[in-house]
ZANUSE-677067 format. One record per residue: residue in three letters; x, y, z of N, C-alpha, C in turn. Coordinates in pm, whole numbers, padded with zeros to 5 digits, always signed. Each point is the difference from the previous one (the first is absolute). Example, Ala and Ser with C-alpha at 12.3 -4.5 7.8 and 13.67 -1.06 7.14 Angstrom:
ala+01319-00569+00780-00089+00119+00000+00090+00120+00000;ser-00035+00105-00072+00082+00119+00006-00077+00109+00073;
END
This chain:
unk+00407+00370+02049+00028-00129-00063+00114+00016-00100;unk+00110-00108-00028+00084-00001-00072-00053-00092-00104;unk+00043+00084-00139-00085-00033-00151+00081-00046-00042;unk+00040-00145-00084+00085-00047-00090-00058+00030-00186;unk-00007+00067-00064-00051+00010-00092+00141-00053-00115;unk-00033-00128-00071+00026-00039-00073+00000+00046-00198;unk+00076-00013-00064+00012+00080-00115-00047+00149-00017;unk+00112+00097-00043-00030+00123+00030-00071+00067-00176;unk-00076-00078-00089-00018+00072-00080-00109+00065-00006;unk-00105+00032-00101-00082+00121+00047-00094-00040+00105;unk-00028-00124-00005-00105-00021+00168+00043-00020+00090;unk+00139-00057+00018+00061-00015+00136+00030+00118+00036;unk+00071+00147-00080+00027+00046+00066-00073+00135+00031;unk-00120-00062-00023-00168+00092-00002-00053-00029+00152;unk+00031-00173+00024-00019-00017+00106+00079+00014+00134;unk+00105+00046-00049+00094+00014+00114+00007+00147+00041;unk-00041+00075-00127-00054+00164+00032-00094-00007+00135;unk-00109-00061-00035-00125+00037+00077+00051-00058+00097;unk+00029-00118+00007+00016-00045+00196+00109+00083+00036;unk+00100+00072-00048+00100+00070+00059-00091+00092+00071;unk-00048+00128-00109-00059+00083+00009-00112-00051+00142;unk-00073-00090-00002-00050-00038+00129+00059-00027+00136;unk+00157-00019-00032+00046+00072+00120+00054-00178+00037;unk+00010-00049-00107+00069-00192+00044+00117+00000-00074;unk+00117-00054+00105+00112-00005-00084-00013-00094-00116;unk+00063+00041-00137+00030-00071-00096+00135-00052-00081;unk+00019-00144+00009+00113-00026-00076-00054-00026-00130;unk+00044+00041-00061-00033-00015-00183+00101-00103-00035;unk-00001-00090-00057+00071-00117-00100-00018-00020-00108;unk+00143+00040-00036-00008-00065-00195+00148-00044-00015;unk+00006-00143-00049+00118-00049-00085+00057+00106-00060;unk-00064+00120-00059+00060+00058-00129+00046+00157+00098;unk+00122+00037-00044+00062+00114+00094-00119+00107-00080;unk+00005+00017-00122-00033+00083-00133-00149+00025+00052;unk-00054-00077+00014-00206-00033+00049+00032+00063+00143;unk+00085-00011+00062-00020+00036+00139+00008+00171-00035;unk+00106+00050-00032+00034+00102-00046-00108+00114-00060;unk-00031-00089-00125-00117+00087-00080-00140+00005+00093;unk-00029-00075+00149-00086-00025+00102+00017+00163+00101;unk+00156-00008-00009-00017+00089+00093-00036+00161-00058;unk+00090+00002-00119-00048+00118-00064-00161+00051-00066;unk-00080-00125+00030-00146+00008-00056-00089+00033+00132;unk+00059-00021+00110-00082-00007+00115+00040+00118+00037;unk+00126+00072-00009+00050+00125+00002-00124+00123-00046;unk-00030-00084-00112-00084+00143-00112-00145-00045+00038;unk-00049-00096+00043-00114-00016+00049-00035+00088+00146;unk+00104+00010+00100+00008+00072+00068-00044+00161-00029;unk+00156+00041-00113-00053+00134-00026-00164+00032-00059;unk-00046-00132-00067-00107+00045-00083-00115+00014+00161;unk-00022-00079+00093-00059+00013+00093+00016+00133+00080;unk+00105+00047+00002-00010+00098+00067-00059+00167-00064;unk+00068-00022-00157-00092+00081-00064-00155+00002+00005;unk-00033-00163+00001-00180+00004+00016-00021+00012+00140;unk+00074+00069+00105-00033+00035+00162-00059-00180+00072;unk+00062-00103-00050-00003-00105+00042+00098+00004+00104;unk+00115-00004-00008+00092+00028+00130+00044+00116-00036;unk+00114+00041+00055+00128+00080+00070+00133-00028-00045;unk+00092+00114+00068+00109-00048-00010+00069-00139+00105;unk-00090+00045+00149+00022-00061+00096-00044-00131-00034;unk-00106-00064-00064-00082-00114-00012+00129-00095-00085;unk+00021+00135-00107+00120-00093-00099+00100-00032+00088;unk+00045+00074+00047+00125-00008+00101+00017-00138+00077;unk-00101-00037+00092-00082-00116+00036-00024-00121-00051;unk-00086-00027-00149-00008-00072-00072+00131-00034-00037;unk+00103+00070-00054+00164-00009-00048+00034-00076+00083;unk+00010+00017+00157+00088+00001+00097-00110-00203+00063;unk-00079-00033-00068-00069-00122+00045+00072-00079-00109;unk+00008+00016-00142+00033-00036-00075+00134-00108-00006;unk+00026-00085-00047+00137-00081+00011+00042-00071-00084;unk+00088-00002-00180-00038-00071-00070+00134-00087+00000;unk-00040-00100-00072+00106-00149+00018+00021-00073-00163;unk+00114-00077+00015-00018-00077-00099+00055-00124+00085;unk+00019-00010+00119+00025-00129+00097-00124-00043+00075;unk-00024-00114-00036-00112-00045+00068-00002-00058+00113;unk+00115-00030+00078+00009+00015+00116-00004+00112+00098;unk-00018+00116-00063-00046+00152+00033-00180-00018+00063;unk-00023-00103-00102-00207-00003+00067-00044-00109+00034;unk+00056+00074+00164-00055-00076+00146-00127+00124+00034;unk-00112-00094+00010-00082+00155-00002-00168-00061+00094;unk-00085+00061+00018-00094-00037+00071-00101-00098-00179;unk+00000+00077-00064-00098-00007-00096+00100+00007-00147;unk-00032-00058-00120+00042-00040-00115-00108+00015-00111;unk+00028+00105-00106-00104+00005-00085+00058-00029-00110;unk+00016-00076-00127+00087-00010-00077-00083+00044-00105;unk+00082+00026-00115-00083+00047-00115+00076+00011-00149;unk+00025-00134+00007+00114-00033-00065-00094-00046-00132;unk+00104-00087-00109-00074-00040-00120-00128-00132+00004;unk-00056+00017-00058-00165-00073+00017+00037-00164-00008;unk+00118-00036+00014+00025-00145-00002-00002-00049+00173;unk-00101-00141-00004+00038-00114+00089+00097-00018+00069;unk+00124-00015-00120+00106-00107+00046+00116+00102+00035;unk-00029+00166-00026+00085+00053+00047-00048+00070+00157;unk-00135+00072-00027-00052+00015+00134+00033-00124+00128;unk-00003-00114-00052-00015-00095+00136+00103-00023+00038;unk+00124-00024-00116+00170+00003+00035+00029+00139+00100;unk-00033+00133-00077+00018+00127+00113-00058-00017+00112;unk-00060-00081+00046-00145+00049+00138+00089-00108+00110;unk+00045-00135-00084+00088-00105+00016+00111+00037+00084;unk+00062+00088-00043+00146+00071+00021-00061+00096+00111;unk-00045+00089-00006-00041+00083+00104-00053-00081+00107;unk-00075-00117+00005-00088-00048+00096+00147-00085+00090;unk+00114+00023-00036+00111-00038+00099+00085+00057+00006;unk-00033+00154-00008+00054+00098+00061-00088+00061+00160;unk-00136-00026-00006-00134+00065+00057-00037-00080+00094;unk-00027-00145-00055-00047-00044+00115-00183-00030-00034;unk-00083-00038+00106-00124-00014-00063-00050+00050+00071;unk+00020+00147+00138-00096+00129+00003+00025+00098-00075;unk+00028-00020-00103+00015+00105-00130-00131-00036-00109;unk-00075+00124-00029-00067+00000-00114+00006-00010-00118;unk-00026-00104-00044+00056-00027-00189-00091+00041-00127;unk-00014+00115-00008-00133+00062-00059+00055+00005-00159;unk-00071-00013-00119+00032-00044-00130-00076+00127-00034;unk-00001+00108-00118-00039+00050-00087-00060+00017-00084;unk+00019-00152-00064-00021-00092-00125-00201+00064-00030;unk+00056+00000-00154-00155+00012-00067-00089-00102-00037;unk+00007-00113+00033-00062-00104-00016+00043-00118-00013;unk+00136-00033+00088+00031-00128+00020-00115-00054+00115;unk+00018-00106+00079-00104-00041+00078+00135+00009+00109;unk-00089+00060+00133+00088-00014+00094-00015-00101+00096;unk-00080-00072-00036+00011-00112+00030+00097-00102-00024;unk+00022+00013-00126+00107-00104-00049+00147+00082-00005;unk-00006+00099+00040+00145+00089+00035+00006-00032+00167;unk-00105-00032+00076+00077-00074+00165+00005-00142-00031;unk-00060-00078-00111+00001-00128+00011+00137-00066+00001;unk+00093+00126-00063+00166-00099+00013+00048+00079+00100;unk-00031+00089+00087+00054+00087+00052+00027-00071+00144;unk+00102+00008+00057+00026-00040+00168-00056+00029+00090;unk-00039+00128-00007-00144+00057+00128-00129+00037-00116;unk-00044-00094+00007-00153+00028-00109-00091+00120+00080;unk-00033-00050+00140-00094+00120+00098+00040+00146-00025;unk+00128+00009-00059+00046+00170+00017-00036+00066-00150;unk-00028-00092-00082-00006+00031-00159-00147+00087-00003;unk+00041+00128-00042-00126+00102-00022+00025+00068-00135;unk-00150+00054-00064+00011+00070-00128-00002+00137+00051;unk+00105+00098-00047-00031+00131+00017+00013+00072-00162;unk-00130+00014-00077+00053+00073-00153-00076+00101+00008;unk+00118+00076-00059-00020+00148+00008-00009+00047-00143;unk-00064+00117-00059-00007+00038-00109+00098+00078-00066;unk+00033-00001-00131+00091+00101-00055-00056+00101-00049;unk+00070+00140+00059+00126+00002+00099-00059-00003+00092;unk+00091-00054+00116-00053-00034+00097+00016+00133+00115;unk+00023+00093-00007+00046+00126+00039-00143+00068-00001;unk-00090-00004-00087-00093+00101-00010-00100-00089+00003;unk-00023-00158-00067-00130-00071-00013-00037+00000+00157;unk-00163-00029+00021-00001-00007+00174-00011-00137+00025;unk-00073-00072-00076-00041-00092+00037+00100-00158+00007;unk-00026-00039+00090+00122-00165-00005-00088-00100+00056;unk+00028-00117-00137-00057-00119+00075+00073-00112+00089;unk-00076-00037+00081+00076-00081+00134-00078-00152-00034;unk+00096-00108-00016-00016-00090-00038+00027-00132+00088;unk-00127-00071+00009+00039-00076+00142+00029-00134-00087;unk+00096-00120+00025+00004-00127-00073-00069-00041+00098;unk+00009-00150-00049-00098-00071+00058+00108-00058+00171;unk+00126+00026-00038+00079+00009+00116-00005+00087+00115;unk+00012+00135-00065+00002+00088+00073-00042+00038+00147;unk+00093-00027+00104-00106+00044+00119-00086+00085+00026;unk-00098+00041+00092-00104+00101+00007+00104+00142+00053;unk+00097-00066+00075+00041+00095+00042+00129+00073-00111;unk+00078+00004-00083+00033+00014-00058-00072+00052-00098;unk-00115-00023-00042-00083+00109-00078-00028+00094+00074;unk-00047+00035+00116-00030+00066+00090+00103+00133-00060;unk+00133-00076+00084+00141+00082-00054-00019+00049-00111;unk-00006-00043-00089+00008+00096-00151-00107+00044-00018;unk-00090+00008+00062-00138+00101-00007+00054+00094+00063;unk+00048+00016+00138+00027+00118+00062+00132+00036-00068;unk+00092-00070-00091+00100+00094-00075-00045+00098-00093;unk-00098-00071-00083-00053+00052-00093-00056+00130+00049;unk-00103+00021+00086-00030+00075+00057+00104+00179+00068;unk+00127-00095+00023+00072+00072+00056+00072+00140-00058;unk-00012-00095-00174+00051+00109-00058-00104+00090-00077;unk-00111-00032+00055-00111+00107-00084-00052-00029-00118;unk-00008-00133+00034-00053-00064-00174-00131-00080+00032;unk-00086-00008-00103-00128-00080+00014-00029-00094+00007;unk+00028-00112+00115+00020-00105-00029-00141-00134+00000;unk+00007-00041-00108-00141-00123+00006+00083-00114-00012;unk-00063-00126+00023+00016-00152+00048-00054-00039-00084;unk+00113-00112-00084-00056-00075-00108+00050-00143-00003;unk-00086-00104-00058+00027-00116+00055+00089-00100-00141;unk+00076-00073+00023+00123-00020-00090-00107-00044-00140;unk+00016+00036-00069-00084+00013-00142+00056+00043-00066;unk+00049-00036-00137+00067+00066-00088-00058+00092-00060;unk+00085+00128-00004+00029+00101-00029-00041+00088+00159;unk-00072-00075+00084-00045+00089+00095-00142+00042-00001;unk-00006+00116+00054-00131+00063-00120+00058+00114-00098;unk+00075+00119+00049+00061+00102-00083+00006-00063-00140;unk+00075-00112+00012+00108-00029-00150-00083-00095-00082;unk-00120-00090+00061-00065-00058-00076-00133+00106-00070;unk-00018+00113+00043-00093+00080-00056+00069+00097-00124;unk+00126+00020+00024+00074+00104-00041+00067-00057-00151;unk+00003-00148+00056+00075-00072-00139-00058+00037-00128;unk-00144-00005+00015-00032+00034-00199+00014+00122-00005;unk+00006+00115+00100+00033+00077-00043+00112+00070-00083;unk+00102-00108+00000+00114-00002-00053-00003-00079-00160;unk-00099-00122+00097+00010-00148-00141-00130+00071-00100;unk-00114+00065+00000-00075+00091-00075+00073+00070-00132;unk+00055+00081+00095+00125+00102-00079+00049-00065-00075;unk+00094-00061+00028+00113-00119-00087-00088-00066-00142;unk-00134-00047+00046-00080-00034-00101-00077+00121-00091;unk-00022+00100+00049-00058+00053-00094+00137+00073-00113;unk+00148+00049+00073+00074-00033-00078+00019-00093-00098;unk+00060-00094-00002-00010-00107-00046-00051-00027-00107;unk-00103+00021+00032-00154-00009-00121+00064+00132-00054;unk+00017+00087+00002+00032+00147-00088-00144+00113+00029;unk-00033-00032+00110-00193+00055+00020+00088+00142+00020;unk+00109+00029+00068+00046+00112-00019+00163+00021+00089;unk+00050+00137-00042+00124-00006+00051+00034-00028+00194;unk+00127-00034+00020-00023-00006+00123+00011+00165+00085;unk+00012+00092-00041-00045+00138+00048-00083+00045-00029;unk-00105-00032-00103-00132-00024+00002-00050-00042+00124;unk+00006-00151+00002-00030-00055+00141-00001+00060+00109;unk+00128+00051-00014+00036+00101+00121-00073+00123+00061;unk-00026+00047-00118-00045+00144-00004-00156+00009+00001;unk-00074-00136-00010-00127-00026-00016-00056-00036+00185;unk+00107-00077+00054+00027-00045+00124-00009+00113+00084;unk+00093+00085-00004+00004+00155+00103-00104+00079-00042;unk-00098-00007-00105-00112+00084-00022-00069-00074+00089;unk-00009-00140+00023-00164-00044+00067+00052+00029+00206;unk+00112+00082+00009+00025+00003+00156+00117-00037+00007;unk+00090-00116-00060+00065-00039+00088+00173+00040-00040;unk+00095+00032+00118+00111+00071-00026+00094-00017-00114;unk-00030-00160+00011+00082-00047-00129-00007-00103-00066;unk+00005-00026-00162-00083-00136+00000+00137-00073+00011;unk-00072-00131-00086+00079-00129+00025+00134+00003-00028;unk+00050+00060-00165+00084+00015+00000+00149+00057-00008;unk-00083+00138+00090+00077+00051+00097+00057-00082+00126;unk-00135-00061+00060+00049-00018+00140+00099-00124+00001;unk+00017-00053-00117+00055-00146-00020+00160+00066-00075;unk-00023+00120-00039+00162+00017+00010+00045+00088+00111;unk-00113+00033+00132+00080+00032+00123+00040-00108+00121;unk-00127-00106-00034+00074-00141+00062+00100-00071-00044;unk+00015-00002-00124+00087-00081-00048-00037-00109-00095;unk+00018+00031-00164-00079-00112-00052+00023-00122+00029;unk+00175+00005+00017-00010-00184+00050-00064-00044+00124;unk+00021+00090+00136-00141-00045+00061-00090-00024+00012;unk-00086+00099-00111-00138-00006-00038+00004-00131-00032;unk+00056-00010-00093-00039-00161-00073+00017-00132+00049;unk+00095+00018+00119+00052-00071+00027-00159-00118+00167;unk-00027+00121+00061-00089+00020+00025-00170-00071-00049;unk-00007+00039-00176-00080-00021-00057+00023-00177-00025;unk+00077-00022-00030+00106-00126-00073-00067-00137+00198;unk+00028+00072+00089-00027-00087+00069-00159+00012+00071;unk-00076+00107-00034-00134-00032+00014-00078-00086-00085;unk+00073+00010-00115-00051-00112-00155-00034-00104+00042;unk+00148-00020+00071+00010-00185+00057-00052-00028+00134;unk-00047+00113+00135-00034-00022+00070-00142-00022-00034;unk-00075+00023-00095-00133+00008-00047-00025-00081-00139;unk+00068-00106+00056+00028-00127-00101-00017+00052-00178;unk+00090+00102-00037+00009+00035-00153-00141+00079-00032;unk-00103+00023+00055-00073+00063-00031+00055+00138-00063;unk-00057+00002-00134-00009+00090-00092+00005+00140-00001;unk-00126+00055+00129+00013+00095-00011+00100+00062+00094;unk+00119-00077+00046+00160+00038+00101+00113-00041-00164;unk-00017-00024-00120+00077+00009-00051+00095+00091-00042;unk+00142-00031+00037+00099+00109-00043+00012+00041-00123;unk+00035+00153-00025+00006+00027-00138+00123-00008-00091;unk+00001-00041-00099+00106-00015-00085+00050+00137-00003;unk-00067+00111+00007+00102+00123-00011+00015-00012+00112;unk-00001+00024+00097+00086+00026+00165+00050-00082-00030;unk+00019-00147-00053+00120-00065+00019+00133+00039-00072;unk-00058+00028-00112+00091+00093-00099+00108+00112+00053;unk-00114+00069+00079+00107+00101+00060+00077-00011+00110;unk-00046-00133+00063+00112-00042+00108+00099-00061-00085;unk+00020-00067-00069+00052-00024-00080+00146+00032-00065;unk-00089+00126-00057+00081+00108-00015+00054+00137+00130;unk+00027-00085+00090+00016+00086+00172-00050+00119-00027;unk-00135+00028-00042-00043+00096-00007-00124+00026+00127;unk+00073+00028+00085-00097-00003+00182-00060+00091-00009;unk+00035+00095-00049-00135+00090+00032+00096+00142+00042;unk-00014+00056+00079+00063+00183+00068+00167-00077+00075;unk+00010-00113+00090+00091-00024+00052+00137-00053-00103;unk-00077-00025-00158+00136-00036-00122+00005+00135-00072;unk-00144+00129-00032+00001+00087-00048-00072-00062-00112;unk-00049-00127-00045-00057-00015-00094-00094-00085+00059;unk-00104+00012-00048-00143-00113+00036-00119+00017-00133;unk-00129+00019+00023-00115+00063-00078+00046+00138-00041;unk+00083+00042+00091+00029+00164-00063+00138+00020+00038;unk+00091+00106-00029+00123+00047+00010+00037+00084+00103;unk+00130-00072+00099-00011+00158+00102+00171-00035+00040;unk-00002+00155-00007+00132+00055+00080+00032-00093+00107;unk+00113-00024-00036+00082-00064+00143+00070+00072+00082;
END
């Protein structure tokens, strides 16, 4: 299958790893030469790091490289399937899907990313509504296994079908979830973020406290770590539209510090500044 993977930053081009690596050609797309660029050199070192952990080879890399195809012309992705994974807005997702959907045609798969828009109302302006599917994958999407497959209320049977067996294809875990905001992943996962933010907040304690209290009870990393490896303005951004998909309820309120630090373009590992400080 030929993969159109849309925006190459850390999840697009997480996702364009794995379906390569699965052996499907990939065109990668980004407006930005610079994002395409810093895409290829990250997928480069993801490679080497795989092969150090006896995940692939030289040959596998060789392969994966050689599937690979990156663009900043979007008339470059004519493709079987389209995963975009662009910024968490409506009006830009549906304009991009817009533009592509008359390059493609409507036996092309229009699969969205998105963390909790409704994909329902992402085919409702769309020209082929039946082809509109959720495929979200976790960050990074290179190593997380699991991806949720998201049917709208459009969506044909058969076209989910399709992105079940993509999902599948590349060795990832895939479960079926029905258009609901946040999904299930992101509506369970949210206080785990919006918790944090509050017990900050309140001053109950530091946020590497938090942190460090978090990886004692099991888990790899707490909140706000993992929110400066997604991206705080994603995170929030994310958070900002489950609020309103869950009519302002309280406990989806955004925090005045994450807003702060978007604010202050402080994203997290991809500006070098977020909750904590890092080498660029």
């Amino acid at each position: 299958m030929k993969i159109g993977v849309i925006g190459a930053g850390v999840m697009g081009r997480g996702i364009a790893q794995v379906s390569a690596m699965a052996g499907h050609t990939v065109v990668l797309f980004d407006i930005n030469h610079d994002t395409l660029e810093t895409a290829r050199i990250g997928i480069d070192k993801n490679l080497d790091k795989a092969i150090e952990l006896g995940k692939t080879d030289e040959v596998g890399k060789a392969k994966t490289l050689s599937n690979l195809h990156y663009s900043n012309s979007i008339a470059d992705v004519r493709v079987d399937m389209i995963i975009e994974a662009i910024v968490e807005r409506l009006d830009i997702k549906t304009k991009v899907l817009a533009d592509l959907a008359e390059i493609n045609g409507e036996s092309t798969i229009y699969a969205s990313n998105t963390s909790s828009i409704p994909l329902t109302q992402i085919a409702a302006s769309f020209v082929f509504p039946k082809q509109v599917v959720g495929i979200h994958y976790f960050n990074p999407a290179h190593i997380m296994k699991l991806v949720e497959v998201i049917s709208a209320e459009q969506t044909d049977p058969l076209v989910l079908d399709q992105a079940k067996e993509y999902v599948k294809s590349v060795n990832k875990t895939c479960i079926v979830a029905k258009d609901a905001p946040g999904f299930i992943v992101n509506r369970v996962a949210r206080h785990f973020y919006v918790e944090g933010l509050k017990i900050l907040e309140e001053n109950v304690a530091t946020h590497d406290v938090i942190d460090d209290l978090v990886r004692a009870s099991g888990f790899k990393m707490g909140p706000f770590q993992l929110m400066d490896l997604i991206g705080v303005e994603t995170n929030l951004s994310v958070t900002e539209s489950m609020y309103t998909l869950f009519n302002y309820d309280q406990k989806f309120r955004p925090s005045r510090i994450q807003q702060k630090k978007v604010q202050a373009g402080y994203y997290g590992r991809k500006s070098g500044k977020g909750f904590y400080n890092y080498d660029k």
